[in-house]
Structure formats: C-alpha cells, structure tokens
C-alpha positions in Angstrom: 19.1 55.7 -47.4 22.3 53.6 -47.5 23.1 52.7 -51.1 25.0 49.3 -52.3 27.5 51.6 -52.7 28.3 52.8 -49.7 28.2 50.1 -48.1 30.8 48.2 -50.2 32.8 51.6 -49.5 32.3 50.3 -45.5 32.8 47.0 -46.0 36.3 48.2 -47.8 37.3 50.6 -45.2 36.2 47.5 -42.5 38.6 45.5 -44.3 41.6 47.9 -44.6 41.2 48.6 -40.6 41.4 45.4 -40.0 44.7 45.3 -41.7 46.2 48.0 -39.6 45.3 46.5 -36.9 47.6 43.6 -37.8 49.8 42.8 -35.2 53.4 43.0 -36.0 55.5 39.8 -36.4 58.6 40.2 -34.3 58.6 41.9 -30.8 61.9 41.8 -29.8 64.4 43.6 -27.5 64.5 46.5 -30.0 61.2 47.0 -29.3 61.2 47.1 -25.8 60.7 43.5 -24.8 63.6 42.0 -22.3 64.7 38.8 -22.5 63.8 36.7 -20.2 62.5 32.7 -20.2 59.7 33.3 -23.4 56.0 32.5 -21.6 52.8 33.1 -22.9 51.8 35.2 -20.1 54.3 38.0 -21.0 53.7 37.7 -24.7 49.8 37.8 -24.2 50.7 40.8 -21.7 52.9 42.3 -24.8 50.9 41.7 -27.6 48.0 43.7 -25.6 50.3 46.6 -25.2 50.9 46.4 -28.8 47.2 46.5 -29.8 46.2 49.6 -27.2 49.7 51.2 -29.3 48.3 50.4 -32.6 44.9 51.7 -31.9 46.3 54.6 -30.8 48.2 55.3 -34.0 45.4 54.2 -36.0 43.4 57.4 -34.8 46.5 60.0 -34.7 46.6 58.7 -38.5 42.7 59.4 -38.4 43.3 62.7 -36.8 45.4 63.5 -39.6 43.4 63.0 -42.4 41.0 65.0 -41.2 43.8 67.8 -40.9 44.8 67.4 -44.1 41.1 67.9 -45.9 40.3 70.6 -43.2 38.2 73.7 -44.1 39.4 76.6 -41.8 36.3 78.0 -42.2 33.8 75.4 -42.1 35.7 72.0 -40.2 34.0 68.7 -41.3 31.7 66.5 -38.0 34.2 64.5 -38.4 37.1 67.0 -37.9 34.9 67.9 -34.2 34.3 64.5 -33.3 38.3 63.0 -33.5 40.7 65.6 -33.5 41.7 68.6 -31.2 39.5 71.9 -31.7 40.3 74.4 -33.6 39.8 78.1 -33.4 38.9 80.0 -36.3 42.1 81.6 -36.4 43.7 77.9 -36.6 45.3 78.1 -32.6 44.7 75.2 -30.6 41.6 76.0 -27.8 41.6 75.0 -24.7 39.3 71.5 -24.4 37.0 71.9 -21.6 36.0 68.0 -21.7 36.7 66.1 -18.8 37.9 62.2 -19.2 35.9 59.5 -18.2 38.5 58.6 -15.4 38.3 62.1 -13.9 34.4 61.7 -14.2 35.0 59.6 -10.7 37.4 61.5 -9.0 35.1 64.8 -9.2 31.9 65.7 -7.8 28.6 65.2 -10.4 27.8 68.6 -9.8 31.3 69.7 -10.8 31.3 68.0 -14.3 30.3 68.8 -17.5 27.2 67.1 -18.9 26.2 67.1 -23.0 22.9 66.4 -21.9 21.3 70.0 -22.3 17.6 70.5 -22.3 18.2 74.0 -23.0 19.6 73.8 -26.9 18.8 71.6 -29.5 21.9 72.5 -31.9 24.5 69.9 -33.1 27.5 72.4 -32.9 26.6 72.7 -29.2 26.6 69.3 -28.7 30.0 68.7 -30.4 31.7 71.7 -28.3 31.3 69.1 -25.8 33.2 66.2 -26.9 36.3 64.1 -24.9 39.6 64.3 -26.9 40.8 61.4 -25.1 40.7 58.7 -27.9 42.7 56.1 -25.7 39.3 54.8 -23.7 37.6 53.7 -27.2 37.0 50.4 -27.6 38.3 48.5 -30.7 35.3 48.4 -32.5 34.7 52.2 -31.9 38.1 52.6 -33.7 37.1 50.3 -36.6 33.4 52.5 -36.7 35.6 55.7 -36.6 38.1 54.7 -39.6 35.0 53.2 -41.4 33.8 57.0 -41.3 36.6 58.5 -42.1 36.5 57.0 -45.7 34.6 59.9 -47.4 31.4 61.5 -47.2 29.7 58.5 -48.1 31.0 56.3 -45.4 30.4 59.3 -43.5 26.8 59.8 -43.7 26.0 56.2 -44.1 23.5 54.9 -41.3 24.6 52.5 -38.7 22.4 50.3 -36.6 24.1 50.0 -32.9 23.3 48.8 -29.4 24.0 50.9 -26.3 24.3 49.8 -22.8 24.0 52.6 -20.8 24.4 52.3 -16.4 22.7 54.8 -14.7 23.5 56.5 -11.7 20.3 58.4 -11.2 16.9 57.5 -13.2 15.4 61.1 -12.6 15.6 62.9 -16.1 18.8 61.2 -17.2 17.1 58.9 -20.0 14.5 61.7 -21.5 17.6 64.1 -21.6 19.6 60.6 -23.8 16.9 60.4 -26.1 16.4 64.4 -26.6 19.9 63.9 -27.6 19.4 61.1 -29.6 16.9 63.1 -31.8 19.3 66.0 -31.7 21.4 64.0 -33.7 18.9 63.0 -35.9 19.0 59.3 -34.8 15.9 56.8 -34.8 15.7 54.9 -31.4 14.7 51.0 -32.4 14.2 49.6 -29.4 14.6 50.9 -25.4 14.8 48.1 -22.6 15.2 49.0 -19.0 15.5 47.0 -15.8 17.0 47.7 -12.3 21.3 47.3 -12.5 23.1 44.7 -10.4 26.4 47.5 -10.6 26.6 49.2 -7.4 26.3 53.1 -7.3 23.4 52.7 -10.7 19.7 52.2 -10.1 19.2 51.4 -14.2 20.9 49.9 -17.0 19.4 50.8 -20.6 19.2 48.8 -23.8 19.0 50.9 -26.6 19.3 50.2 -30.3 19.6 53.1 -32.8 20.0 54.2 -36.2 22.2 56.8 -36.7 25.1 58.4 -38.8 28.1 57.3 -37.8 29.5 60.4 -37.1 26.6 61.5 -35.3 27.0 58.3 -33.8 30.6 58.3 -32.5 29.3 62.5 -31.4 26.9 60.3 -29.3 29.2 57.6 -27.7 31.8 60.3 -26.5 29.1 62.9 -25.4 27.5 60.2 -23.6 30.7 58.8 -21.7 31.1 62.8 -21.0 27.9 62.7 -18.8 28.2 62.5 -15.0 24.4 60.8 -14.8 26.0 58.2 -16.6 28.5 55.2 -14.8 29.7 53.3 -18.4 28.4 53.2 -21.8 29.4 50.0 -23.8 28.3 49.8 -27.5 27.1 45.8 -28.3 27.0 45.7 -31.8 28.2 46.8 -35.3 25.0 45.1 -37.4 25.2 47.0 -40.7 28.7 47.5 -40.9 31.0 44.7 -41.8 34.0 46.5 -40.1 34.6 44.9 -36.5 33.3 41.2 -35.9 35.5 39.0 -34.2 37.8 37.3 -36.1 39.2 33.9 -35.1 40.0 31.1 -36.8 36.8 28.8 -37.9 38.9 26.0 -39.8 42.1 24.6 -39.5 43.3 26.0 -43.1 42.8 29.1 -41.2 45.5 29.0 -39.1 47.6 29.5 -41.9 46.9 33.2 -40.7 47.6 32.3 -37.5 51.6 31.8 -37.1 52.8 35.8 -35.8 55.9 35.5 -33.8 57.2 36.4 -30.2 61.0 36.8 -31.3 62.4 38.5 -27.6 64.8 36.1 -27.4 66.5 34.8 -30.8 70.0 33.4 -31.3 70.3 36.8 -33.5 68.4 39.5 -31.5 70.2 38.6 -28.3 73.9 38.3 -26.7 72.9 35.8 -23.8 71.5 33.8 -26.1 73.9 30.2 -26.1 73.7 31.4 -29.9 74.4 34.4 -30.4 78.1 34.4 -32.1 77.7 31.1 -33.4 77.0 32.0 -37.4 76.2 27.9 -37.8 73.9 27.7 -35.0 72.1 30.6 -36.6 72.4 30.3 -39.8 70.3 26.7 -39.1 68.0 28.3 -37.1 67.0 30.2 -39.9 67.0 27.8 -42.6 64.8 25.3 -40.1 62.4 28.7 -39.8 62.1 29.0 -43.2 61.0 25.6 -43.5 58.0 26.3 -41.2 57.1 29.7 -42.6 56.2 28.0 -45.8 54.2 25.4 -44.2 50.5 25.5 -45.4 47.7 23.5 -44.2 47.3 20.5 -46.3 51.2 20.2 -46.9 53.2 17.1 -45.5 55.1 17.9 -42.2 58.8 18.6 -43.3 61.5 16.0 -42.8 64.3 17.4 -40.9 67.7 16.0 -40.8 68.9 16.8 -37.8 73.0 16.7 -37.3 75.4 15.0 -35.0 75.6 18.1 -32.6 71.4 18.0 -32.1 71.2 14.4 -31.7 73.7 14.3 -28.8 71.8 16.8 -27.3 68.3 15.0 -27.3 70.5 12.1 -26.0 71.7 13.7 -23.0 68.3 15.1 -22.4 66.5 11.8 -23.1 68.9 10.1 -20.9 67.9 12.0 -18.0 64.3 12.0 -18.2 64.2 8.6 -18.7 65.8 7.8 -15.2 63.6 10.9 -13.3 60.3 10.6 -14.3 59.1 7.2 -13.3 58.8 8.3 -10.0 58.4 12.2 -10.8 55.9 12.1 -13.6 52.0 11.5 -13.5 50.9 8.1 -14.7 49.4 9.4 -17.8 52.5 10.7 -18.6 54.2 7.4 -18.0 52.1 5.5 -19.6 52.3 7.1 -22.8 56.1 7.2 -22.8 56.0 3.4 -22.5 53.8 3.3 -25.9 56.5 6.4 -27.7 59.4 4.0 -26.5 57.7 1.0 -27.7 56.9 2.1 -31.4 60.5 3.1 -31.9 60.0 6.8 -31.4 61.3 7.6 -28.5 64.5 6.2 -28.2 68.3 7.0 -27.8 70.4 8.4 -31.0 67.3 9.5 -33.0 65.0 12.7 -32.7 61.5 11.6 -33.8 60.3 13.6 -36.4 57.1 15.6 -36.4 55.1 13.4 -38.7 56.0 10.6 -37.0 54.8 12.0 -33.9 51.5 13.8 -35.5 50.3 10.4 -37.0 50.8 8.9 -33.2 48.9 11.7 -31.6 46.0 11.6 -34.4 45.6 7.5 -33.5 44.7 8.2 -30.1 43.2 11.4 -29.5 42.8 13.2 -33.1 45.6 16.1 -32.4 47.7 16.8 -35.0 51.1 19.1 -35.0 52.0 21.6 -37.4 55.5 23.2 -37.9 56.3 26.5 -35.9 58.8 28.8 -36.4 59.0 30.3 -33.0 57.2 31.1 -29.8 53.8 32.2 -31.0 51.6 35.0 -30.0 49.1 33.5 -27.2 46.3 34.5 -29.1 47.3 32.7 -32.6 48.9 29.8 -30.5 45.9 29.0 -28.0 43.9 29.2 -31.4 45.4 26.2 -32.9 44.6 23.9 -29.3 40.9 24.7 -30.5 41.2 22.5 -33.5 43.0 19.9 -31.5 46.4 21.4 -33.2 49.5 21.7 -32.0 51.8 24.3 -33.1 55.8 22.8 -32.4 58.9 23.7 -33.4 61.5 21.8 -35.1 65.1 23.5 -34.3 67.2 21.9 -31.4 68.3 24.3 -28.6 72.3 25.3 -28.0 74.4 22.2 -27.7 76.5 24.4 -25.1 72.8 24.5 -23.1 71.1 21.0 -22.9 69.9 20.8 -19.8 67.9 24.3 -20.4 66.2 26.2 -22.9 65.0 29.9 -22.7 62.6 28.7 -25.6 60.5 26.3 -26.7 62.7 24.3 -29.0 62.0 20.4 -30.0 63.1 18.7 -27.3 60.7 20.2 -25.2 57.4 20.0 -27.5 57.9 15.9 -27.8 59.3 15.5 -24.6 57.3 17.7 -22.2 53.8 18.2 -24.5 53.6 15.3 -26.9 52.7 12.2 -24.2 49.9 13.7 -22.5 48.4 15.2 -25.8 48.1 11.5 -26.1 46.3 11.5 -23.3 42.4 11.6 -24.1 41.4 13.6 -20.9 44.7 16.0 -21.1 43.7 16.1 -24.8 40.4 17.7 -24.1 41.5 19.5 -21.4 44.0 21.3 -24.0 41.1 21.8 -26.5 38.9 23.7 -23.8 41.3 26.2 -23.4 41.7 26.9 -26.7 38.3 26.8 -27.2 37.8 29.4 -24.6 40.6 32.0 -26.2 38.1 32.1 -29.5 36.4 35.6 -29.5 38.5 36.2 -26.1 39.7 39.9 -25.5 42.9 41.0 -24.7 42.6 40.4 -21.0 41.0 37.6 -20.9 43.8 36.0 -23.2 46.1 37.3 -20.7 44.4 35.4 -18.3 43.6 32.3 -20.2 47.5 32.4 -20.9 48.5 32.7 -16.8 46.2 29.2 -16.5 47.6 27.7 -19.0 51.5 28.4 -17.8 50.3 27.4 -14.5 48.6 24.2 -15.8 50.0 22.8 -19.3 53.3 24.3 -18.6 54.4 24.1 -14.8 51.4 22.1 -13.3 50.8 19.6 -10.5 48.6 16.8 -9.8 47.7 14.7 -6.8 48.2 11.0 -7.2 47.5 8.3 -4.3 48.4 11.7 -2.2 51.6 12.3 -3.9 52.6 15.0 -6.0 53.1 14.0 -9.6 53.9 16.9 -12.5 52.2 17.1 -15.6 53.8 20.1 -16.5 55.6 20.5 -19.9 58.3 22.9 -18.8 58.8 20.4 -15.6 58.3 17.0 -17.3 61.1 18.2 -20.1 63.8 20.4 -17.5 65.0 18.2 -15.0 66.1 21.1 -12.8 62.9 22.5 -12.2 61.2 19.4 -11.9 62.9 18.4 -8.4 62.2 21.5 -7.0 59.1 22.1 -7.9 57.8 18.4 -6.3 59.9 19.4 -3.1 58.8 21.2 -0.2 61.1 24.3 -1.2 58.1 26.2 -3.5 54.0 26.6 -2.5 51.5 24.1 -3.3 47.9 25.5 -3.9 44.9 23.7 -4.6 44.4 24.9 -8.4 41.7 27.1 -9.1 40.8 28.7 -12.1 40.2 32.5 -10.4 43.0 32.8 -8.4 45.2 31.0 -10.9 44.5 33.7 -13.7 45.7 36.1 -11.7 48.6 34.8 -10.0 52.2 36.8 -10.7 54.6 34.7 -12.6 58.4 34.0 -12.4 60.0 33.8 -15.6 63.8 33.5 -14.6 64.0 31.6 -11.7 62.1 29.0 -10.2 58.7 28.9 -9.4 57.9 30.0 -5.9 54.3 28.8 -6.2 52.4 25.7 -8.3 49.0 24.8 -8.3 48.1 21.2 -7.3 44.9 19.6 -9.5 43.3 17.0 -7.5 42.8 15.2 -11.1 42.7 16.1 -14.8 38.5 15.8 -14.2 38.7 18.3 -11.6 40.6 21.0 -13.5 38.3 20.6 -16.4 35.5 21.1 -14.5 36.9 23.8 -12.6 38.3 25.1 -15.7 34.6 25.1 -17.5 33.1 26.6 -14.7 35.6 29.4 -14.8 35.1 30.1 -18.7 31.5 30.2 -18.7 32.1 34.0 -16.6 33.9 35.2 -19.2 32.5 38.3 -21.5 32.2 36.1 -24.4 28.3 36.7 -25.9 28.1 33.1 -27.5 29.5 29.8 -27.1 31.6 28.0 -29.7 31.8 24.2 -30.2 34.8 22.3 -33.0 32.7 20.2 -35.6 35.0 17.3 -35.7 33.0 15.7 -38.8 33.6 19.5 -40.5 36.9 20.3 -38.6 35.3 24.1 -38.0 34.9 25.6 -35.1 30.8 26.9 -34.6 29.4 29.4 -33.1 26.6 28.7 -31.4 24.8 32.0 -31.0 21.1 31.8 -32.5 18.2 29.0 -32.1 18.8 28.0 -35.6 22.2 26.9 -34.8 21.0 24.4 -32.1 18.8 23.1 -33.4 20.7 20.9 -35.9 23.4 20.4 -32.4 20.4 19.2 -30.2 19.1 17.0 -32.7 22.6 15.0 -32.7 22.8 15.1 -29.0 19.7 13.2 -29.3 20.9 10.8 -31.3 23.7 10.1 -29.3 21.7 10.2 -26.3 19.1 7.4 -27.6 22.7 5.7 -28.7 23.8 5.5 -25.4 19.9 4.6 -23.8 20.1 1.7 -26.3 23.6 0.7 -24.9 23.3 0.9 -21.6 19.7 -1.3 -22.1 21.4 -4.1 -23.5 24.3 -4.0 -20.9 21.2 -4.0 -18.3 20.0 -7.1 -20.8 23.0 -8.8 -20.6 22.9 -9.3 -16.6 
C-alpha cells in the first residue's frame, strides 16, 4: 500500500530530477559549440546533445549512490537493476546482456531472452538485465531517480502503460505476463490488435502496477527479448516525477529565458567585439537589463548612443530603397503604417514598448526583453502565447551590414512588420503552438521550418518571388541573392523542409517558395497533426493560458463556445443574406 508519505517522498525526488535535468544557461565555444551564424536549428541540435549528456550523468550519479550504500554481501534490486554487476568478491563480471541495437543485427535464435518459462526467481530475472542506460527514455530516468530516493520510494507502487510490438504472437505474451507475475506486478488492463510496424504481427497495451524497481527490472528485461521489436512506456500516473512541462501562462516564461551564448563579444575573437571593452561592457549592462525582466514589468527604456543610432541609420537607409520591390506586400504594407506613426524613421531606434503596444493594436503580440539567442525550445515557447522574445543591444558599428546574431535591428526590422501581419501572426503562433509538449527531435525539426520559413522564406506574389524572411528582409546581402536565380527554389513543404541541411556561414543554396501565407499554414497544420504529441493544445486568449485539450471534459466547455460563435456567424451571414 502506498502511504501519503511516500508519495510526497516521490513527488520530492520528481521535483529534484527535474532540476538536474535543467539545462545549462551558456553553451559556448568552451563547451564545444563553434561559432558560426547563431540559428535555431543548431541550437535545437545542441541543446538535444546536452539533454542525452545530462541524462547520462544523471544515472552515472544514480549508479553511484547505489555504490556508495552497497552491501557486498547482499546488493540492493536497485544496485542489479542500474549499475554494473558485481561478483561476490567485488571484481567486475562480465555482462552477458546484449543492447537493444545489437538485438537487430543478430539472429533471434542467437540472443538472450529474460522470458524463461523454466524459473520463476527474481535473481534470475535480474542476471539478465542491459547495462546500457543511454537507450532510456527521459521519463524512465525520472522513474529511476524517483527510486533511488530510499526504500520507500523504492517499494512504492507505480501504475504504468506498456506498448509492446511483437514479432511473433506464439508464446511471446503468456511468457510477458509469467514475468509480470514474477515480479509480483498486477496486470490492469491488456489490449491487443494486429501492428501496422512491419516485421510485428501484434502490438500490446498493457497497464500494470508494479514496484518501481521491479518495474524498471521489467522495462530493461523486456527491451532484452528478441520476441520483442520496441517497448515504449506511456505513462507515469501515480508518480508526479515526469509530465511535460511547458509553459501554460505567459508569467511562465519567466522560466523560459536559457541562453545560446556560442558567439558573444566576450566568448569569441571573430566577434566585431571582442577587444572592444565599451562594446562589451554595454552588452552586458543591456543583458542585465533583460535578465531582470519579469512578466508584468514595463519594457525597459534604452538609451541608445551616437555609435548605435548611426548604425540603424545606415541599415534603415538601405532597406528602405531595397524592399519595395524585394519584400512581400504584407511586409510593405506594414512598414508604411511603422513609418507613418513616427517609428520607423531615420536618427531614432524605436524602442521596444513602442513597438509591443503597435504589435498588440493589431494582432495581440507582445515583445518581451531577451538577453540573447534563446534555446529553441524556451524561444518557440514564447510564439505560443503570441510573444516575442527580442533583444535590445545594437550589433558592432565596425559590422552594419551583418550580424552573426540576432541583435535589434534585426528583431524590428526583419520580425516586427509581419508580426503585424494577422495571417503571419498566426502562422507564428502555430508553430509555437506545435513546440509545446514537443520532444527533442521534433523541436529540431520544428526549428529547421521555422529557419526555412520565419527566417529565410519565400513567397510567390503575381508569380514573382517576394521574401518574407527575417534574416533576408533585415540583411540586404542575402536578400538579392536569395530572390536571384543563383540559389534553389522549392515549393515549401513541411516534410521535406524539416529535414532539409542548413547553411549557416554562407548563403543559402536552397529556399522554399510558399505559394501564400494560407498555404503554409495549412501545409504547416497538416504536418503537425503527425507529430507524437498525445493531445492537442489550444491558447485561451480570454485567460492568456495555453490548454490542453486531452479529456472529454475539456471540450466540452471549447465546443460549447465554438457554438456560440458558430450561431454568431449563422446570424451574420443571415442578415447579410437579408440585406440583398
């Protein structure tokens, strides 16, 4: 019986996992990262590699504990079930597990199966186990450190759902559930029906309780099995220790502002800043500003000096005589309205707020000060509460025709219009929608459409290439060659898009072309609705949350409001009908 008490001791150890699982603030060229032009491809790419590192620490630290509170004589489950074996005499033994990616390189017959109808004892069973901790999935880490606690945590029962693919029906699911009861687990509920995976004639549903050692014994023993093609555990429902987290308001994205620092004016010697102590020493002062932000608080004023306003002159200068005929006419249009309420103009950078309460009037996005280049994760985020994360430091007066970075003059010149935009707008949204809940690949992916899209897209108008593009529509360079016949044009499609190598140096080589802002979106939903996300979320814009919309009693209050809008718009188009 789980007691209240263990299962604040769970919901404790949940929390502190969670907070080693924290990414860290500043990836930089100490750590490995190059620099190059700062995308969010690479940084999604980065931040992944980070993750699969931390996990990995997280159970060598696991491993550890256990070595430290090891009985020679008598090791703990837990000992068996995450560290290397161990003789009786304390050598290492050899491990006679196979991995799960050597389970498809070698012959069934070959392998080593846990599945043994011919002894029912525990210690057999764990004799068996992978060492291989890198294939666990997160939430078999958090489930794994939520164990380790103490015997408590240890013992305490778990409620989980198995999918299990496999190859050969035969006696491969009474041999599972001989296991099951082996390990002293309770199946719930058992579901079958014939698997759409090639090489598998079954996938099983099955919900159990169990220990959560005995449970983690299971996962591994089970991935150990040559009957079996993948095992993927659903759910976590009785321990608080691995939903995921995402922002659900926009005070939460106070939690959402870790930095990509690969290429800072104090990190890196190609940087235009790098032995200028003024340059830097504003820089930092400007970051600080935005580090302290919090959501509620006016925007900062910033007052910029002679050297940054000359360089959003010369800039402004130029993209005011190119993008008439190089810019889509959303774009244009809305640089008419910034020019014609005094905020765009010669001799002045317009400051955030200014810009926020412009972008709010037309299609509800606000901005909010960043310090840097954001992870892709925390950055696409923020798009799902119509948010946009800028910064507010000028780039290199010694480089004002290019940036590395995304500095000021290329959030309101290259972002700002079309955010103004309302189809752009919710174009922007969807994506960050979509990120919520994402994993790491998907983010990686989500990341390569938006860099293709947001940042360097195309779009057909009257049969003539236009950009839409921030990183085109604010570096005059790249814009002309990217709307000559020098690079690829493809039509844009989510799929291939996602997938497509980038260049971060040098010049695209390829863009994607939308045929219109309705046909990405489209496109783009389409795409998103594939992706491994169990539920769908939706932003409140009455509540400013984001909702997840993953049980009937969550609808139901959403489908009531669609029909009132629905009979809204009946009504309407009635009387229009009237009218005639």
């Amino acid at each position: 019986m789980k007691t209240p008490e263990s299962n604040n001791i769970a919901v404790h150890a949940a929390k502190k996992n969670r907070e080693m699982f924290a990414i860290k603030k500043s990836y930089s060229i100490e750590n490995g990262y190059p620099s190059r032009r700062r995308s969010l491809v690479d940084d999604a790419r980065f931040e992944s590699l980070v993750v699969r590192q931390t996990k990995q620490s997280v159970l060598e630290e696991a491993r550890q504990r256990c070595n430290d509170c090891r009985d020679a004589d008598a090791p703990c489950d837990y000992c068996y079930s995450l560290t290397t074996q161990i003789g009786s005499d304390g050598e290492e033994v050899e491990d006679c597990s196979r991995s799960i990616d050597d389970e498809h390189e070698t012959n069934e017959d070959e392998q080593q199966t846990v599945f043994s109808d011919e002894s029912d004892d525990d210690d057999e069973q764990q004799t068996t186990l992978d060492d291989d901790d890198s294939g666990l999935t997160e939430e078999e880490v958090f489930l794994a450190n939520a164990a380790a606690e103490n015997k408590d945590a240890e013992n305490a029962v778990q409620r989980a759902s198995l999918v299990l693919r496999i190859r050969e029906s035969g006696g491969s699911l009474s041999r599972i559930l001989k296991t099951v009861e082996n390990l002293k687990g309770t199946v719930v509920q058992l579901e079958s029906r014939p698997s759409k995976t090639p090489g598998c004639q079954l996938d099983i549903l099955v919900t159990l309780d169990m220990a959560r050692t005995a449970l983690l014994q299971l996962l591994r023993s089970l991935r150990q099995s040559g009957a079996l093609a993948g095992v993927t555990l659903l759910s976590e429902n009785k321990v608080d220790a691995k939903e995921a987290w995402f922002p659900r308001h926009a005070r939460d994205l106070d939690n959402c502002n870790h930095l990509m620092t690969k290429y800072e004016p104090e990190l890196d010697m190609n940087h235009p800043g790098f032995a200028d102590k003024a340059y830097r020493e504003r820089r930092k002062k400007i970051a600080e500003i935005a580090f302290s932000y919090k959501y509620g608080d006016p925007i900062p004023h910033i007052e910029y000096n002679e050297d940054e306003i000359s360089t959003w002159t010369s800039v402004f200068r130029t993209v005011v005589d190119l993008l008439p005929k190089h810019a889509c006419a959303e774009y244009n249009r809305v640089f008419q309205l910034l020019q014609d309420e005094g905020i765009f103009r010669e001799g002045a950078i317009p400051q955030l707020k200014d810009m926020s309460d412009f972008l709010q009037r037309h299609t509800g996005f606000t901005l909010r000060p960043a310090a840097g280049l954001l992870t892709a994760r925390d950055f696409l985020a923020s798009l799902a509460f119509r948010v946009f994360q800028s910064t507010q430091y000028v780039r290199h007066p010694t480089s004002p025709f290019h940036t590395p970075e995304p500095d000021c003059i290329h959030e309101l010149i290259g972002h700002m219009p079309l955010l103004a935009d309302p189809s752009f707008a919710q174009f922007s949204q969807e994506i960050g929608l979509a990120s919520l809940g994402a994993s790491d690949a998907e983010i990686e992916k989500l990341s390569t459409v938006y860099w293709f899209t947001v940042e360097f897209g195309l779009c057909k108008e009257k049969g003539v290439v236009k950009a839409y593009g921030a990183g085109l529509l604010s570096a005059y360079g790249e814009l002309l060659h990217a709307v000559s016949d020098k690079p690829e044009h493809r039509p844009f499609e989510p799929a291939s898009t996602a997938l497509q190598p980038y260049q971060d140096q040098e010049y695209q080589p390829i863009y994607y072309v939308a045929e219109s802002f309705e046909d990405a979106k489209q496109k783009f939903r389409k795409w998103v609705s594939t992706m491994s996300r169990p539920y769908e979320v939706r932003f409140n814009p009455h509540t400013q949350r984001v909702e997840v919309l993953d049980s009937v009693e969550g609808l139901e209050g959403l489908l009531s409001q669609l029909h009132l809008e629905m009979m809204h718009l009946t009504n309407a188009v009635n009387k229009i009908k009237a009218g005639f």
